[in-house]
C-alpha positions as CSV (number, residue, x, y, z in Angstrom):
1,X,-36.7,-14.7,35.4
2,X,-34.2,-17.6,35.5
3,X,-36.2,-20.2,33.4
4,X,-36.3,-16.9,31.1
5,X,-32.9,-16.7,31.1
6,X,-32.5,-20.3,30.6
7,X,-34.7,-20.2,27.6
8,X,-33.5,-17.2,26.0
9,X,-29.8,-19.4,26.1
10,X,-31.3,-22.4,24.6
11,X,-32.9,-20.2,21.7
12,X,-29.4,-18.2,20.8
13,X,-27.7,-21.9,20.8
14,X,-30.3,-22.7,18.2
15,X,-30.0,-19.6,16.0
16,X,-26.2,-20.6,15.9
17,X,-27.2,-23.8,13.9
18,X,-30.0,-21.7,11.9
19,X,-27.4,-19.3,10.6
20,X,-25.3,-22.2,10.2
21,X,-28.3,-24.1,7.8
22,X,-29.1,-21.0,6.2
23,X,-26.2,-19.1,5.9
24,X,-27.4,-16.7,3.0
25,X,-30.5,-15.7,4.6
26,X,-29.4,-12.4,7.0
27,X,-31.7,-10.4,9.4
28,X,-32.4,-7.0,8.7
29,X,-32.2,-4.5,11.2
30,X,-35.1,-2.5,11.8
31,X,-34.4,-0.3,14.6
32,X,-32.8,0.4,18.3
33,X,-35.1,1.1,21.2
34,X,-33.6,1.8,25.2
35,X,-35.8,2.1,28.4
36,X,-35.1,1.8,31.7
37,X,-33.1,4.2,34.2
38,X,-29.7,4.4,35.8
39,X,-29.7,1.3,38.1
40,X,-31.1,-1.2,35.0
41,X,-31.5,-0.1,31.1
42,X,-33.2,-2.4,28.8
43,X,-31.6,-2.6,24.9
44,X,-33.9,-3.9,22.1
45,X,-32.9,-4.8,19.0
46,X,-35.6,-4.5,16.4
47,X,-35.4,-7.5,13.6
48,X,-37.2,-9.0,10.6
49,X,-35.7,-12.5,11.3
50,X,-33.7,-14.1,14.1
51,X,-29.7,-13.9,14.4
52,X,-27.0,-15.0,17.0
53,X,-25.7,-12.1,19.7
54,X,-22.0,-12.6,20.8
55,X,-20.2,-10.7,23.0
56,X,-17.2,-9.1,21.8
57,X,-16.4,-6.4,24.3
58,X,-18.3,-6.2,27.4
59,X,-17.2,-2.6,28.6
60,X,-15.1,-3.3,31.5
61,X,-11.4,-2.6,29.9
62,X,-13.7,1.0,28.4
63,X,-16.9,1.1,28.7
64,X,-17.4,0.0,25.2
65,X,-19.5,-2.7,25.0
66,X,-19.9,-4.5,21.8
67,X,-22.2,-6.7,20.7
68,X,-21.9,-8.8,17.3
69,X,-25.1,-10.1,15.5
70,X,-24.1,-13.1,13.2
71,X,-26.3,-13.5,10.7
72,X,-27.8,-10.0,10.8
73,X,-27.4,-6.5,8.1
74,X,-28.0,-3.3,8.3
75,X,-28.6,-0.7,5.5
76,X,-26.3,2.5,6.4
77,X,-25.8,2.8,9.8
78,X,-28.1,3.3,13.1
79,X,-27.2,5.3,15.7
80,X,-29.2,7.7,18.2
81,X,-28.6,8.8,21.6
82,X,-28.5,7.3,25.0
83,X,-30.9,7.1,27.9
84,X,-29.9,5.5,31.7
85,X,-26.7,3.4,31.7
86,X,-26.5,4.0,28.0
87,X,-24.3,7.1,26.6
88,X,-25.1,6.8,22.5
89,X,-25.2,3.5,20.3
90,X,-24.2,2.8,16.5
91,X,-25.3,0.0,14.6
92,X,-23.1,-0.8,11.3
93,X,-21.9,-3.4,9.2
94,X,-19.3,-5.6,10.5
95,X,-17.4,-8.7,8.8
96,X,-19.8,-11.3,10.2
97,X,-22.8,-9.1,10.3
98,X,-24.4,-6.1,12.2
99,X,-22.6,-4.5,15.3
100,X,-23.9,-3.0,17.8
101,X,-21.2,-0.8,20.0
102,X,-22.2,1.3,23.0
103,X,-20.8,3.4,24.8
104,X,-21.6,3.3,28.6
105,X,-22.3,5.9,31.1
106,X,-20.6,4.0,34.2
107,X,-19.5,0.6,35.0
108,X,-21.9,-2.1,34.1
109,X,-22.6,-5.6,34.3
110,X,-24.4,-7.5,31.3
111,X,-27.2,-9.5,33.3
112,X,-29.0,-11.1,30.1
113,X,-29.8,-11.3,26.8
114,X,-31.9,-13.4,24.8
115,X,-34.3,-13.6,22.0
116,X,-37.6,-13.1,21.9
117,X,-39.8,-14.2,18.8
118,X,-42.9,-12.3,16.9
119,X,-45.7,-12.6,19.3
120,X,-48.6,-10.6,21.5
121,X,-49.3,-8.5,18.1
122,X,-45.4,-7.8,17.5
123,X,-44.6,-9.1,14.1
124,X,-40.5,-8.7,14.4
125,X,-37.9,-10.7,16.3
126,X,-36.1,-9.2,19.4
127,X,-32.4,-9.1,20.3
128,X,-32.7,-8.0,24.0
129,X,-29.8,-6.8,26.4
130,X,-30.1,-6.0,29.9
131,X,-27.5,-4.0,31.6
132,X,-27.0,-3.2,35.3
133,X,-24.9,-0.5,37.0
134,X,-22.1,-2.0,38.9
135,X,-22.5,0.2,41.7
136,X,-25.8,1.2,41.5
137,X,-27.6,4.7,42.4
138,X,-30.8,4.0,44.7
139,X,-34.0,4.0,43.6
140,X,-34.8,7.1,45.6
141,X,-32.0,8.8,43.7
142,X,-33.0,8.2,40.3
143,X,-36.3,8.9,41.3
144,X,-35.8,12.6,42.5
145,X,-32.6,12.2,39.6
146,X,-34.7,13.4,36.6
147,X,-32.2,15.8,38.5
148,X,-29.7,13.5,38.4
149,X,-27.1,13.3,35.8
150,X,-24.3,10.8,34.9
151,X,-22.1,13.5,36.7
152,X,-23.5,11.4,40.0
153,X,-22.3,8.3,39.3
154,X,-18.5,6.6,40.1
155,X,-16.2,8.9,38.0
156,X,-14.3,6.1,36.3
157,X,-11.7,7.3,33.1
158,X,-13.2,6.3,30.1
159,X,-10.3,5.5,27.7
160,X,-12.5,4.4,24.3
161,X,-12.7,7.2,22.1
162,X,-16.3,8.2,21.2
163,X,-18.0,6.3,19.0
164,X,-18.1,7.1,15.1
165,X,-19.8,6.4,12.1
166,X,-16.7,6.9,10.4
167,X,-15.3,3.2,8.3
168,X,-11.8,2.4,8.9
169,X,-9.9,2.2,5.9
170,X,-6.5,0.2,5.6
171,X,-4.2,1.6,3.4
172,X,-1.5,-0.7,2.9
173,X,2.1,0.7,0.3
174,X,3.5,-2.8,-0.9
175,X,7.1,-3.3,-0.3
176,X,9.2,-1.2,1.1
177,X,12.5,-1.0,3.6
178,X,15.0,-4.1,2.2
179,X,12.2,-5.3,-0.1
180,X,11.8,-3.2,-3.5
181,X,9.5,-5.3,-5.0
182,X,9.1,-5.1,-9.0
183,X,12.2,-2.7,-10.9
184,X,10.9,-0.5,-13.7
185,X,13.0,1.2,-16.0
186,X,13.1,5.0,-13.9
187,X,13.1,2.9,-9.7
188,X,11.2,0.5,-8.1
189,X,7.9,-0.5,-7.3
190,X,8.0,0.3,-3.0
191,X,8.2,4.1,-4.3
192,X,5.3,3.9,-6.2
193,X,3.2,2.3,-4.1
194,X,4.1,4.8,-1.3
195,X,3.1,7.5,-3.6
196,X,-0.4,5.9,-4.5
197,X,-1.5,5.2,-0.9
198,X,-0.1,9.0,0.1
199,X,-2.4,10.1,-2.4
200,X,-5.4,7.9,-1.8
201,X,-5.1,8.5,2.0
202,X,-5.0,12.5,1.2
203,X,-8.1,11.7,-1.0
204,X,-10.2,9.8,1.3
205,X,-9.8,11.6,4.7
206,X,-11.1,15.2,2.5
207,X,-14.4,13.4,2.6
208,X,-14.5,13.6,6.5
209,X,-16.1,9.9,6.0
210,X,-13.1,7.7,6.2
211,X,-10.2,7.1,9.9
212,X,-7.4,5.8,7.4
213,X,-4.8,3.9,9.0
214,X,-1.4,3.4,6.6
215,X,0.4,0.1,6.9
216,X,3.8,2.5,6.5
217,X,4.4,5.4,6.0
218,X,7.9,5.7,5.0
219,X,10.1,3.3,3.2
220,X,10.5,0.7,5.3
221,X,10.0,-3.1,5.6
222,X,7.1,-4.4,7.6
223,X,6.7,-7.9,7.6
224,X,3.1,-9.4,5.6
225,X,1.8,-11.2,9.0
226,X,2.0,-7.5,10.8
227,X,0.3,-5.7,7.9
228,X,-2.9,-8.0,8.9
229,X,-2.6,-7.8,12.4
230,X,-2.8,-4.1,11.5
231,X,-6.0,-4.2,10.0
232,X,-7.3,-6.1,12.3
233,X,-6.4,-3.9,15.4
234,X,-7.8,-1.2,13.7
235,X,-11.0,-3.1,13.8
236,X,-11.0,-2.1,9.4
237,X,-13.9,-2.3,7.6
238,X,-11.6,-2.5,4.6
239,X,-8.0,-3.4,3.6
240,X,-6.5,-2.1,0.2
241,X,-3.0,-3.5,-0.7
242,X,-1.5,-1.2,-3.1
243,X,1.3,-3.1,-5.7
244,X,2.4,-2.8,-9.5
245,X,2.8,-5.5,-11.9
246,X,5.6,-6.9,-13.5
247,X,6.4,-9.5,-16.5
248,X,9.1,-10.5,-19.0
249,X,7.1,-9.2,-21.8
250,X,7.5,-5.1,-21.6
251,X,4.2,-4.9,-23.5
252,X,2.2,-6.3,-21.1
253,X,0.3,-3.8,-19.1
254,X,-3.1,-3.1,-17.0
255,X,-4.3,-3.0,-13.8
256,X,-5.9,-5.8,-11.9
257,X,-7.4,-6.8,-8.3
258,X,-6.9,-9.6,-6.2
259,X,-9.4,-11.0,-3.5
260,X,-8.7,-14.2,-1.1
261,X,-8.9,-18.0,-2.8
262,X,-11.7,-20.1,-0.8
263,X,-8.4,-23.1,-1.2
264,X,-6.3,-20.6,0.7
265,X,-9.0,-19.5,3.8
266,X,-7.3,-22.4,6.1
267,X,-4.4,-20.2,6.0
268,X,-6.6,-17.6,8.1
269,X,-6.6,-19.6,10.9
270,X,-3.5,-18.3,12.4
271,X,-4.5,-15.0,12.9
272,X,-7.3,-16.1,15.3
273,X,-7.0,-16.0,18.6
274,X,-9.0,-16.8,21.5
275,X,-10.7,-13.2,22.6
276,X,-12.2,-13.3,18.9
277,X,-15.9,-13.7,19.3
278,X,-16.1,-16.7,17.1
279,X,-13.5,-18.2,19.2
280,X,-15.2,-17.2,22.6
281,X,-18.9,-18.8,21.6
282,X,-17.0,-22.1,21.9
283,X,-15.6,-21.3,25.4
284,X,-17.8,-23.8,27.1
285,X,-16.7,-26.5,25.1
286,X,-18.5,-26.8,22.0
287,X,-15.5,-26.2,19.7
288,X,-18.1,-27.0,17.0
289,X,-20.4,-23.4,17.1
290,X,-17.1,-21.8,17.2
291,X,-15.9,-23.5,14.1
292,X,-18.9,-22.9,12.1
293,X,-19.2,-19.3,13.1
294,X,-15.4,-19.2,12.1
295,X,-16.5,-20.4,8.4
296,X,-19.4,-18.0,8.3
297,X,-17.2,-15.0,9.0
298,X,-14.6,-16.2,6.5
299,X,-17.5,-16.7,4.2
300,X,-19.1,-13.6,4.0
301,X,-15.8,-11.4,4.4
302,X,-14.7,-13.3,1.0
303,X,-18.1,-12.1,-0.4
304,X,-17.5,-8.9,0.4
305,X,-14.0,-8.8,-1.0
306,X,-15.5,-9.6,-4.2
307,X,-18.3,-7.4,-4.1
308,X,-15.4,-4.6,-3.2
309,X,-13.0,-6.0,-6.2
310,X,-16.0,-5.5,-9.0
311,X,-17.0,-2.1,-8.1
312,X,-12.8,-0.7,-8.0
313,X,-12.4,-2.5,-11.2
314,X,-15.6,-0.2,-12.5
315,X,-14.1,2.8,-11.0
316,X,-10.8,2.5,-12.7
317,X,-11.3,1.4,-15.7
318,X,-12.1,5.5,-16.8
319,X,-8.3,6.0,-15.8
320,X,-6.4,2.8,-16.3
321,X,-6.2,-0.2,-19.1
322,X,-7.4,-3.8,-17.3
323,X,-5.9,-6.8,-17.8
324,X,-8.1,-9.0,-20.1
325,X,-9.3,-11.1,-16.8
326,X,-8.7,-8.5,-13.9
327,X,-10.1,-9.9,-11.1
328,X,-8.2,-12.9,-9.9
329,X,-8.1,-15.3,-7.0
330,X,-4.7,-16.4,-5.0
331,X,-3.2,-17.2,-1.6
332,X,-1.4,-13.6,-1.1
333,X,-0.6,-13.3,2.7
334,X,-1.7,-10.2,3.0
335,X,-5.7,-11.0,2.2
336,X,-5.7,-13.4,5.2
337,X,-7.9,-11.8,8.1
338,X,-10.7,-13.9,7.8
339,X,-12.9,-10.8,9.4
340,X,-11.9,-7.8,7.0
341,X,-13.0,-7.4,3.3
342,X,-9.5,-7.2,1.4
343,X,-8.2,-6.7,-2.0
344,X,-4.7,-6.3,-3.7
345,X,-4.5,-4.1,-6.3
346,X,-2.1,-4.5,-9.2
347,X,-2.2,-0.8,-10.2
348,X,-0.2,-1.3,-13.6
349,X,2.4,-3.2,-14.9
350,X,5.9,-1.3,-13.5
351,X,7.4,-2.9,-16.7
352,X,5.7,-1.4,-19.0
353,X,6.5,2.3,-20.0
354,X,3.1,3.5,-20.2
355,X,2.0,1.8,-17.2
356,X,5.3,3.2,-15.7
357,X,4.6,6.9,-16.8
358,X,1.0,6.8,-15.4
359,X,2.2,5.5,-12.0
360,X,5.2,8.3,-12.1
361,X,2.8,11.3,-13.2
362,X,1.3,12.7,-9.6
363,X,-1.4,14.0,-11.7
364,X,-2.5,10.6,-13.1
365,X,-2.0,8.7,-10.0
366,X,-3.9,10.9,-8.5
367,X,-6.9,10.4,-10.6
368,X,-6.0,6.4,-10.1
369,X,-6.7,7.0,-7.0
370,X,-9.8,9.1,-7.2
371,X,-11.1,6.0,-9.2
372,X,-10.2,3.7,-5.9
373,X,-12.0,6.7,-3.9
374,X,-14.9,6.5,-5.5
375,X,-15.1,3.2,-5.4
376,X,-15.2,3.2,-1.6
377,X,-18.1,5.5,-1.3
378,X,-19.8,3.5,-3.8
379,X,-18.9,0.2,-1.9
380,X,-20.3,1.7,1.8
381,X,-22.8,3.8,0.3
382,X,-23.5,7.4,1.7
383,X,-26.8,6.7,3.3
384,X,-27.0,7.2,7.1
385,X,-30.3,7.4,9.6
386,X,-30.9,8.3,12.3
387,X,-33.3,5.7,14.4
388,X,-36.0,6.2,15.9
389,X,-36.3,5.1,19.5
């Protein structure tokens, strides 16, 4: 089991440098399957290629253990329920790649993982994760326990709340407190972009498919640095600064989106911090694998951005002029979390009367908005399975 062990470590060092090689070739996730009892449950990840496993959260703060696979997808997300030391799983799409979070049914320790390629007549790779109970039941127990429940094990407070297939959306009103951004001609522009993310947030949690979290929620100021650091303690799947335009030229008018520059990305670096994932694969000393995991993250989470920023542009066009070239690139602070998709969007030009008006009117901001909504359920999709153990 140790020269297993051994093996399976020297294989998930290598698939660090495959992803690394061959960034734009992703696993796909093909399914979930859990054996095993209380004392030891066995994990297997199902997958058409091989990709890296990090530990994010191993469950001892929660009993949520996550489990990040760099260089992996997923189409809509897997869940299904639990068996042994397992309480229900989800896999969905992270920043870097798939995620796998778990919740546990007691206190566990993680004794290995590694990865296992196509072979004996199995044509798939797979991501394998043994767990063991902390304090374990006896064998006898579990034995006579198709009886025993998860009732019979240590009664620790579980403080994670239960999983959900629910995305996290980031609603962030530019602005706001001491800073009034733009002036139009009837107030300024921290108003209406309160207003607009009230409304989006109203539209998006009617769907039951969104948790919205709001940067603010009043008019007040809150620094750019702790709108990020919002988004990413919210774990978001998406972050949508909301702002109106302004110029000399009261003509001028149109909406437009804005997604991270690749010149700006070293800028990112400031909101890592060592318990990131990326940061932790280096913890033995090779600063290098957490470095290039660091620019595949910030790679594919400016990808998404982009993918994001095309579809809200197609969504809003029915109920608001663009600006001749409405998708832009630039340094804004707030894009900066190199692990959460994020967009600024210029919602109109405050300067401009019409643009004004159709900010103003609650009836046509709130079919602005119902352009941004859609364009979230078109950017996540409404597919969801159920996998099959």
């Amino acid at each position: 089991m140790r020269v297993l062990a051994a093996a399976a470590a020297g294989v998930c060092c290598l698939a660090i440098v495959a992803a690394a090689q061959a960034a734009n070739v992703t696993a796909g996730i093909l399914k979930v399957r859990l054996g095993g009892d209380q004392v030891e449950t066995r994990i297997v990840i199902d997958m058409n290629r091989s990709a890296t496993g990090k530990i994010a959260s191993d469950g001892a703060q929660d009993r949520r253990l996550v489990l990040n696979l760099n260089g992996a997808s997923v189409e809509g997300p897997l869940q299904g329920a639990g068996l042994g030391l397992v309480k229900n799983w989800v896999v969905d799409q992270g920043a870097a790649g798939a995620r796998l979070r778990v919740d546990l049914a007691a206190d566990v320790v993680v004794k290995r993982r590694f990865l296992l390629p196509p072979a004996d007549g199995i044509g798939n790779y797979r991501y394998v994760i043994d767990l063991a109970a902390k304090v374990p039941p006896t064998r006898t127990m579990v034995a006579a326990g198709a009886r025993m429940t998860s009732a019979a094990l240590p009664v620790v407070p579980v403080t994670a709340p239960p999983l959900s297939l629910k995305k996290v959306i980031v609603i962030d009103a530019g602005h706001g407190g001491k800073d009034p951004g733009a002036k139009g001609a009837t107030g300024a522009e921290k108003d209406v972009t309160l207003a607009a993310a009230r409304a989006l947030k109203t539209r998006l949690e009617k769907t039951g498919r969104y948790k919205v979290v709001m940067t603010r929620d009043s008019d007040v100021y809150v620094a750019h640095d702790i709108r990020v650091k919002i988004a990413r303690r919210a774990d978001a799947d998406l972050f949508i600064s909301l702002h109106a335009d302004s110029g000399t030229d009261s003509s001028l008018r149109g909406a437009s989106v804005y997604t991270l520059a690749d010149r700006a990305s070293g800028r990112s670096a400031k909101f890592v911090n060592k318990d990131d994932w990326f940061m932790r694969a280096g913890s033995h000393g090779d600063n290098g694998v957490s470095t290039i995991l660091l620019d595949l993250t910030q790679r594919m989470t400016r990808n998404r951005s982009a993918t994001f920023a095309e579809v809200l542009l197609s969504r809003i066009d029915d109920h608001q002029q663009l600006l001749r070239r409405s998708h832009r690139e630039a340094g804004l602070a707030v894009l900066l979390a190199p692990d959460v998709p994020a967009v600024l969007l210029e919602m109109g030009f405050i300067t401009n009367p019409a643009d004004e008006a159709t900010l103003r009117d609650a009836g046509s901001r709130s079919r602005l908005m119902g352009g941004v909504a859609d364009a979230i359920d078109d950017y996540f999709g409404q597919q969801t399975r159920l996998a099959s153990r």
